[in-house]
C-alpha positions as CSV (number, residue, x, y, z in Angstrom):
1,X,251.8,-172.7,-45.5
2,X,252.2,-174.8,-48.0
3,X,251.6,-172.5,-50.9
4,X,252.9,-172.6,-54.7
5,X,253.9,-169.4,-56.1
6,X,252.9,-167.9,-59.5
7,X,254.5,-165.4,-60.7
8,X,252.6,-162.3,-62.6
9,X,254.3,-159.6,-64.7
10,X,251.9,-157.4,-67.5
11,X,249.1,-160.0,-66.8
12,X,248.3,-160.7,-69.9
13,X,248.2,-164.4,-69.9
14,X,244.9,-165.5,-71.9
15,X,244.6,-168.3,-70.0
16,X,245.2,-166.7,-67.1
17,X,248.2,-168.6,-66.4
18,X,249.4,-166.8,-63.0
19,X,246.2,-167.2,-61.1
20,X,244.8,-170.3,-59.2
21,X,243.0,-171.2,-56.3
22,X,245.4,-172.0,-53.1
23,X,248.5,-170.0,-54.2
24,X,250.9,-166.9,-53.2
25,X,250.7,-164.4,-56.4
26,X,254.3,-162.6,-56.4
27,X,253.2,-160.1,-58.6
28,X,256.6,-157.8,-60.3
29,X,254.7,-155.7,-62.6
30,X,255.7,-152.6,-60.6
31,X,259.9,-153.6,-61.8
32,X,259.8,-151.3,-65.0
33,X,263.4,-150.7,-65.6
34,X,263.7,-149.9,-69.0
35,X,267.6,-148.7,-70.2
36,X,268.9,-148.7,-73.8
37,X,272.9,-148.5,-73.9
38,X,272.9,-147.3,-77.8
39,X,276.9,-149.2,-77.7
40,X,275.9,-152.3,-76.9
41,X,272.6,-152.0,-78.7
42,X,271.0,-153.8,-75.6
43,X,268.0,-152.8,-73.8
44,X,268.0,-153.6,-69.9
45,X,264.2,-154.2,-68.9
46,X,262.0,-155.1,-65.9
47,X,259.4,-157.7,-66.3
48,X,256.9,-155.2,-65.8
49,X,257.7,-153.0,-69.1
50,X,254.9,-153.6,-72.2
51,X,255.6,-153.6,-75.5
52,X,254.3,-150.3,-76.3
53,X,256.6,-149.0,-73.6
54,X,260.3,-150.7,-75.6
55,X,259.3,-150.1,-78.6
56,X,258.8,-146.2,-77.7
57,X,262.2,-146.2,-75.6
58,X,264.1,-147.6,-78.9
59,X,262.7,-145.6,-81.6
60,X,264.4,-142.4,-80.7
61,X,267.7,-144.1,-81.6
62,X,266.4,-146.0,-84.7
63,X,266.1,-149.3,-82.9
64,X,263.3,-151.8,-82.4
65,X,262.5,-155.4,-80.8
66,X,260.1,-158.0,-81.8
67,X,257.6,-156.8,-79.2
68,X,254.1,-158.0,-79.1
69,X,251.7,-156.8,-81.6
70,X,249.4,-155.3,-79.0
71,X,250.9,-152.6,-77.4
72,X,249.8,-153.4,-74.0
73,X,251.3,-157.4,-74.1
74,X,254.1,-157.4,-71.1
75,X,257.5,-158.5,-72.4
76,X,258.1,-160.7,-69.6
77,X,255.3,-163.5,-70.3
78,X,255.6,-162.6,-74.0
79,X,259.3,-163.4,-74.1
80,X,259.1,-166.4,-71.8
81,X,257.0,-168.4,-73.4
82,X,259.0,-167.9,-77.1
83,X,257.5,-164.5,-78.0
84,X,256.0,-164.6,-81.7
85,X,256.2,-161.0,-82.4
86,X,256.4,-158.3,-84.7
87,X,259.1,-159.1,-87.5
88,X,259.7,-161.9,-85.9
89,X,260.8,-163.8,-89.0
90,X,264.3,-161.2,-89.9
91,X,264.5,-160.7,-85.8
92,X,265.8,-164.1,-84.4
93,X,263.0,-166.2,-85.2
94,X,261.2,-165.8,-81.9
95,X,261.5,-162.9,-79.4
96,X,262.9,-164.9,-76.9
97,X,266.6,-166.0,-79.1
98,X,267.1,-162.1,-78.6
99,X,267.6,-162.8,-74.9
100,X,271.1,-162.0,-74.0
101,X,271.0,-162.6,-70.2
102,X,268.4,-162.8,-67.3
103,X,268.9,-161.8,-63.6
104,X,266.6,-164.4,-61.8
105,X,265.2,-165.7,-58.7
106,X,265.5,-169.1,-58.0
107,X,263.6,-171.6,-55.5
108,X,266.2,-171.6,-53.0
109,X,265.8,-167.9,-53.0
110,X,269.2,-167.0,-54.3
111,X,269.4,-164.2,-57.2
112,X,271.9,-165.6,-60.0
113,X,272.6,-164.1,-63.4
114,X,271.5,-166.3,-66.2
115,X,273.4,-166.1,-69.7
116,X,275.1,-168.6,-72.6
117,X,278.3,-168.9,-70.0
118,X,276.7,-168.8,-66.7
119,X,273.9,-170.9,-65.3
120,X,273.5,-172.6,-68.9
121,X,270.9,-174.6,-68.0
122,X,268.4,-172.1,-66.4
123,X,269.4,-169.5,-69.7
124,X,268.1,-172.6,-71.6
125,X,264.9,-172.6,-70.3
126,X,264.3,-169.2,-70.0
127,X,263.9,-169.1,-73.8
128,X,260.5,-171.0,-74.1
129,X,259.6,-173.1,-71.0
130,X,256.9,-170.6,-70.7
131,X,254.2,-170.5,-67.6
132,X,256.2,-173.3,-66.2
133,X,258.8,-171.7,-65.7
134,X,260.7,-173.3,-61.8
135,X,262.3,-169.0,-60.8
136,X,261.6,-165.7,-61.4
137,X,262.8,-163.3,-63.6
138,X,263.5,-159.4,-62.4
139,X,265.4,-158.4,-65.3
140,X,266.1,-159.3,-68.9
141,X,268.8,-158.1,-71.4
142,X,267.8,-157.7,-74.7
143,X,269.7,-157.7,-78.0
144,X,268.0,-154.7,-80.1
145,X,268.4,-154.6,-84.1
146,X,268.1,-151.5,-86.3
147,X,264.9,-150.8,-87.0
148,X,263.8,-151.2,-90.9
149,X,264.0,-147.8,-93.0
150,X,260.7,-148.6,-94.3
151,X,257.6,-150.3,-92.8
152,X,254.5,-150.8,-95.3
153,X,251.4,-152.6,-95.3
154,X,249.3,-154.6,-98.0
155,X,245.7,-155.9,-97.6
156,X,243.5,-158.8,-99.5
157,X,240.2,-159.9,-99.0
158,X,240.1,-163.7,-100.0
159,X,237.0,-166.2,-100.4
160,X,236.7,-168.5,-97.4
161,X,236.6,-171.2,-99.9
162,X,239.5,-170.4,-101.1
163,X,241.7,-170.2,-97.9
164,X,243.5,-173.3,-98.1
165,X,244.8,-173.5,-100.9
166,X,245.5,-170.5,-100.3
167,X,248.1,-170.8,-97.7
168,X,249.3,-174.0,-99.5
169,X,250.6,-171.4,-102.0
170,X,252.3,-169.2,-99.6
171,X,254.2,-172.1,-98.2
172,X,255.0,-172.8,-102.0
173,X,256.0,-169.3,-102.9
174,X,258.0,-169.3,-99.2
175,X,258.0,-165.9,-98.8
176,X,261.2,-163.9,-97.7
177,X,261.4,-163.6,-93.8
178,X,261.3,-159.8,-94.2
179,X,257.3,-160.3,-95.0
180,X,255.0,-160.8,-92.0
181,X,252.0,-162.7,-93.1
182,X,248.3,-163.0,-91.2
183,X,245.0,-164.3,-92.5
184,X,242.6,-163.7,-90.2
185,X,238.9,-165.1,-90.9
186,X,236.2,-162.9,-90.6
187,X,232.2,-162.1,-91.3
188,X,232.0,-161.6,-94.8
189,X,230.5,-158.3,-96.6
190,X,228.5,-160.5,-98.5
191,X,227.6,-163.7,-97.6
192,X,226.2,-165.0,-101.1
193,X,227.9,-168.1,-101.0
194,X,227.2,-171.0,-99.1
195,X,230.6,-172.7,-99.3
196,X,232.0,-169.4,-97.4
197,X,229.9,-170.1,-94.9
198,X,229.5,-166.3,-94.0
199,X,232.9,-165.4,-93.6
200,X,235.9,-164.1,-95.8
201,X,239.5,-163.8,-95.3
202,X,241.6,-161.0,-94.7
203,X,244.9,-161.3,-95.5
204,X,247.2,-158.7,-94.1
205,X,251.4,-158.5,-94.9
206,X,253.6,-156.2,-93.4
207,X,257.0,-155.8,-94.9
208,X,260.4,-154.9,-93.2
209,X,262.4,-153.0,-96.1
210,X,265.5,-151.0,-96.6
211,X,263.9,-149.3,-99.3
212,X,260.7,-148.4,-100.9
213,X,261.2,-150.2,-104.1
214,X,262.0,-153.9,-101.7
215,X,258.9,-153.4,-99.9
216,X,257.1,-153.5,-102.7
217,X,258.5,-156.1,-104.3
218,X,258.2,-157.8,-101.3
219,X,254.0,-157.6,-101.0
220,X,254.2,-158.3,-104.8
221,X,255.4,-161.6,-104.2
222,X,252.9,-163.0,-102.5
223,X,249.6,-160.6,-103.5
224,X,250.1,-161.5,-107.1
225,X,250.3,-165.6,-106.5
226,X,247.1,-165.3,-104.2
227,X,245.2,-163.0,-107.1
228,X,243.4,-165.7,-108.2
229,X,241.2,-166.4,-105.1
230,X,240.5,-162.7,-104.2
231,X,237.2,-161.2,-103.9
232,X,238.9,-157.9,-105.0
233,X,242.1,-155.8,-106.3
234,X,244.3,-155.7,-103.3
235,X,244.7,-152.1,-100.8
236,X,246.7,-149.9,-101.6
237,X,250.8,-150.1,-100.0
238,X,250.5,-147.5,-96.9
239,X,253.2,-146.9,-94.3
240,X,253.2,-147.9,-91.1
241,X,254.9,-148.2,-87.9
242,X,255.4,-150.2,-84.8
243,X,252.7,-147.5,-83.0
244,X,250.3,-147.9,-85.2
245,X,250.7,-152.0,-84.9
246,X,250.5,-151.6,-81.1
247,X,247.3,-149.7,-80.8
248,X,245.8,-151.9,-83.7
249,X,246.9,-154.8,-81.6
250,X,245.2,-153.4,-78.3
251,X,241.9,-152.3,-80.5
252,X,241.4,-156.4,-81.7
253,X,241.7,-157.4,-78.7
254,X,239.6,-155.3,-76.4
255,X,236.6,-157.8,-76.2
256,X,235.8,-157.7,-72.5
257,X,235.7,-162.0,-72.2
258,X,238.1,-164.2,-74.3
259,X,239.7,-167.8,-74.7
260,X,242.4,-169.0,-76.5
261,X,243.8,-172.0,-78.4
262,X,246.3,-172.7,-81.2
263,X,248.0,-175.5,-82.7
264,X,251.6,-175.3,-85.2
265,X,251.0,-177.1,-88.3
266,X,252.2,-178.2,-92.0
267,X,248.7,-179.4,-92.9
268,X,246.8,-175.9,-93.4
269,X,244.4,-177.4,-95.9
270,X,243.5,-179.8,-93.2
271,X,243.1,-177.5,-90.3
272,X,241.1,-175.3,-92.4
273,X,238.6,-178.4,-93.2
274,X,238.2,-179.0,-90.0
275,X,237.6,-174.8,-88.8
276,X,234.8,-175.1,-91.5
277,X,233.1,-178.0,-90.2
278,X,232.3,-176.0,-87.2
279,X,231.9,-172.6,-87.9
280,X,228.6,-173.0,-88.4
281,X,228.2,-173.7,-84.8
282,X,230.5,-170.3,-83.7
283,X,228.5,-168.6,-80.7
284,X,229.8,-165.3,-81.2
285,X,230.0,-163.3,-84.4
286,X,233.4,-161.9,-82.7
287,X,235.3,-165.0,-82.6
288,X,238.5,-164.3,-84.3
289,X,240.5,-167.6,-86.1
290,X,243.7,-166.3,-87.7
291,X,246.5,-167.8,-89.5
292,X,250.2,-166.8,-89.1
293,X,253.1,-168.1,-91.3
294,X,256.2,-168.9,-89.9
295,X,257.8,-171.1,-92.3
296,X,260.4,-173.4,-91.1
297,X,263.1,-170.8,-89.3
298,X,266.5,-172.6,-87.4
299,X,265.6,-172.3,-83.8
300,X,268.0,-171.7,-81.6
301,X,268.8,-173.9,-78.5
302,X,266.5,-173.4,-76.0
303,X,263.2,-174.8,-74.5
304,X,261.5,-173.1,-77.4
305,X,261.4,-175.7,-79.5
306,X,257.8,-176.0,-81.7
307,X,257.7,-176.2,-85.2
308,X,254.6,-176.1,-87.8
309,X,255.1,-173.8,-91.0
310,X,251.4,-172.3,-90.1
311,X,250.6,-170.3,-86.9
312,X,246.9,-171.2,-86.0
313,X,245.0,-169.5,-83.1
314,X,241.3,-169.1,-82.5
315,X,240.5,-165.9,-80.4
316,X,236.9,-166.7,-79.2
317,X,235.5,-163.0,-78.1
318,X,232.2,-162.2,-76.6
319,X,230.5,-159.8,-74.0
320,X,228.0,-161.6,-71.7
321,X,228.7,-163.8,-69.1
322,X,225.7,-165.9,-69.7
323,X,228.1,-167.2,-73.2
324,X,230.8,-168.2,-71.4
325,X,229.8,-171.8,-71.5
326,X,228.6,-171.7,-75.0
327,X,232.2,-170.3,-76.3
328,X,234.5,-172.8,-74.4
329,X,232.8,-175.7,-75.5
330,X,232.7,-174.6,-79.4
331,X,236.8,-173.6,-78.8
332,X,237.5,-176.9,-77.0
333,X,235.8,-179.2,-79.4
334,X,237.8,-177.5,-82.5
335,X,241.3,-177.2,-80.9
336,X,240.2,-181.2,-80.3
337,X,239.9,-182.0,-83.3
338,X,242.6,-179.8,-84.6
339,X,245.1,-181.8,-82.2
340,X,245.2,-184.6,-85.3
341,X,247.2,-182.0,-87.7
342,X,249.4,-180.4,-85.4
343,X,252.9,-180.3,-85.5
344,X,253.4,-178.7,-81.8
345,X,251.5,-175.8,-80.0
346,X,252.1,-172.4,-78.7
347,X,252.7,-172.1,-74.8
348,X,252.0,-168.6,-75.1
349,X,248.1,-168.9,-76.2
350,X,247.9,-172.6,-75.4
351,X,244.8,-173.0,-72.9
352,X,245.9,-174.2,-70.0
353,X,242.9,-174.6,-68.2
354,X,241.7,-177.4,-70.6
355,X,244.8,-178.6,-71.6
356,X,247.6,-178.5,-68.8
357,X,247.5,-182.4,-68.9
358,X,248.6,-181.7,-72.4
359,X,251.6,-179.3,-72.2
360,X,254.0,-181.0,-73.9
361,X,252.5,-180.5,-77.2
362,X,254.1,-177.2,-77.0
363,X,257.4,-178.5,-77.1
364,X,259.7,-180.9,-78.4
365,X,260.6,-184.2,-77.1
366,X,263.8,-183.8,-76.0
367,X,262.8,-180.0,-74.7
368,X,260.4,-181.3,-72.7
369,X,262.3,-183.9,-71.1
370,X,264.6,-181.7,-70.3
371,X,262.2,-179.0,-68.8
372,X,260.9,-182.3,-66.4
373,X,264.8,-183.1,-65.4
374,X,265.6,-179.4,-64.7
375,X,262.7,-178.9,-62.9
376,X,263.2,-181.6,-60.5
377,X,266.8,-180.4,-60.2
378,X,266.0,-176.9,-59.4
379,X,263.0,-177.0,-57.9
380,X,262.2,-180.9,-56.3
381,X,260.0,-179.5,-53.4
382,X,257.8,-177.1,-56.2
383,X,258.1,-173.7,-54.7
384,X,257.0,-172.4,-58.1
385,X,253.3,-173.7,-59.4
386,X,254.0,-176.3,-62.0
387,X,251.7,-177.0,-64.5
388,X,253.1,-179.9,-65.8
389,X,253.8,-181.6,-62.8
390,X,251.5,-184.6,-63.9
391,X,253.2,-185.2,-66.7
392,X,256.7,-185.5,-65.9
């Protein structure tokens, strides 16, 4: 027949990665394994299991994983493509360095166990090559950590204005990897001032503590420097937990049409120039463009390779099908223009229906030639749908 395969797991690719026209879908969402050997610490899970799903299997015995925020995010796809997830900063980095072995499916057909002493190369790109990945995964051992004895939140609305220098000064006060940072830009309350443009920020940090008194001290660090450019006194510190992140997670994101595009960067003063420029022009009210910070963590070696201190993703939302023109365009022409003060990208929530010609922004140099040289190794006649193809 002729056919590529594309592999689906939780399905919740914004891009859709797993569908195309003239392919065989091997869909393994149904494999839901999901074993925790308390000993070991490791958790033994199908590609099928969600977030929501291995975080609620750990926390009985006081473990956790960097799991997607949204509850409902499948691990398989998630961890694949580098996995930027909750507490990801104190847990590895990425979700996908806390991938202890893979049991795998290879083009030739032959199942093979994939770990740091035993098909290298394939463990390699496991960790990060993402959608484009040449075999497919039916089971993954994960390393699990303890989870954190307490779990609190802190909120701050900020002036758009403000928002560069803004994150300028969290890279500047480099906050402890312990503190989960996200600004996410929204409609403002009151848009009074026209160098807002209509929207204000929100910043929200999480912190991962062993004790009350840390977790405070850990908000403290970075509320107090960002004071200045606050439209008011920051929330009060409430308790959380990885539940309540998961549903919150599945709430933001339950916009019935979406699109998705990021860029990595070290230039956040620049990339929020350029969002300003055209918001304006936004079609939908709903459109979400949020800010992560990641700092400058030691990756481990693996096809996960992008760096950028910022996170930056734009999650265009809207309801009518009549928009959907309207909203890719707006999306595409800013993730253009953004591409000038990026560092890498994100395979994860890169849009690969625009941009497959451009894939290899989500990686490093030598990663990527090394995806392109084990792909034609392990897969020359392209049993598995390649999205990079054209470029290697």
């Amino acid at each position: 027949m002729g056919l590529t395969i594309g592999v689906r797991s939780g399905g919740n690719s914004f891009p859709g990665a797993f569908l195309r026209n003239k392919g065989l879908l091997l869909d393994v969402s149904a494999l839901r394994q999901l074993d925790f050997d308390v000993k070991t610490a490791q958790a033994t899970i199908g590609p099928g299991v969600s977030s929501e799903a291995l975080s609620r299997k750990l926390a009985p015995f006081g473990y956790g994983f960097p799991t997607g925020h949204a509850g409902n995010v499948g691990m398989a796809g998630f961890l694949l493509g580098g996995g930027l997830g909750i507490n990801f900063g104190a847990w590895g980095g990425m979700g996908a360095f806390n991938i202890v072995a893979l049991d795998v499916v290879t083009a030739d057909g032959q199942l093979k166990h994939l770990s740091a002493t035993e098909n290298q190369d394939l463990y390699w790109a496991a960790r990060g090559a993402g959608p484009g990945l040449f075999f497919a995964v039916v089971r993954f051992y994960l390393q699990c950590m303890p989870l954190p004895a307490v779990i609190t939140t802190r909120s701050l609305r900020l002036h758009f204005s403000h928002l560069g220098t803004a994150l300028t000064e969290i890279a500047r006060v480099n906050p402890d990897r312990n503190l989960q940072l996200m600004l996410a830009v929204i409609p403002a309350k009151q848009a009074d001032r026209a160098e807002d443009y209509g929207r204000e920020v929100m910043l929200t940090s999480i912190a991962f503590a062993d004790s009350p008194d840390r977790a405070t001290a850990l908000h403290t660090a970075v509320i107090e420097r960002l004071a200045p450019f606050a439209i008011e006194h920051a929330g009060a510190e409430q308790s959380t937990s990885f539940e309540a992140m998961h549903s919150q997670g599945k709430e933001t994101f339950s916009s019935g049409r979406y699109r998705v595009d990021n860029i990595l960067t070290d230039r956040p003063e620049d990339a929020v120039g350029i969002l300003a420029a055209h918001l304006p022009h936004q079609p939908s009210p709903d459109t979400l463009p949020l800010f992560i910070w990641r700092g400058a963590p030691r990756l481990a070696d693996a096809a996960f390779s992008a760096t950028g201190s910022f996170y930056f993703s734009t999650y265009a939302r809207w309801y009518h099908e009549q928009d959907d023109e309207a909203n890719k365009q707006w999306l595409v022409a800013l993730y253009d223009e953004l591409q000038a003060v990026a560092a890498n990208c994100y395979i994860n929530e890169f849009d690969l229906e625009v941009r497959s010609s451009e894939a290899n922004r989500c990686f490093s140099e030598n990663a990527w030639q090394r995806l392109c040289e084990l792909r034609r190794l392990h897969d020359p006649a392209t049993v598995f749908h390649d999205f990079y193809l054209e470029q290697c």
